[in-house]
Steps between C-alpha positions, in 0.01 A plus 500: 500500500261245661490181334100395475371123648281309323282287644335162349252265744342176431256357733410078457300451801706518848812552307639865414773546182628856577787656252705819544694616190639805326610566182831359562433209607184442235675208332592290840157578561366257249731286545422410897156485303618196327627374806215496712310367215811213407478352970233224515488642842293778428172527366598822250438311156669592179177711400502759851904501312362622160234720662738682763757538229260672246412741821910586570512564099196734509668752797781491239290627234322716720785695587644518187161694355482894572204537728197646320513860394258721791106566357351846609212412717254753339252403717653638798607794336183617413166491660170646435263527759159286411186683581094405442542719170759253401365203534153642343663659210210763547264237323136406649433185478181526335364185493475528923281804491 
């Protein structure tokens, strides 16, 4: 079984915030959030915290949700080939004559 990454990126200006996680490790996850956001040293605030978080909880509620049952694409099933009688109906446009 292959254990899927997740990936979560914050750009301020020159700097890059780049986080690997799985589902494992989920919860450590927000907690290096609160790290980053708790060292003066850095410029990640305590709001890029609460926004990154929300975005680790949403993959977890992502893939907790069935995906979405399949929809028949009609369309492509039938077709129906569009001639000058078509788009006419067979009418005269009278008021052109």
């Amino acid at each position: 079984m292959s254990t899927e990454i997740n990936v979560l990126a914050l750009v301020k200006g020159n700097e890059r915030y780049v986080f690997l996680f799985d589902d494992d490790n989920r919860v450590e996850m927000l907690r290096q959030l609160g790290r980053f956001a708790a060292n003066p040293e850095l410029s990640f605030t305590w709001y890029d915290a609460a926004v990154m978080s929300q975005k680790v909880r949403e993959t977890a509620l992502a893939e907790r949700q069935p995906p979405p049952p399949r929809r028949f694409d009609l369309a492509s099933r039938f077709s129906l080939p569009i001639t000058d009688d078509v788009l006419t109906d067979g009418f005269e446009d009278e008021g052109a004559a």
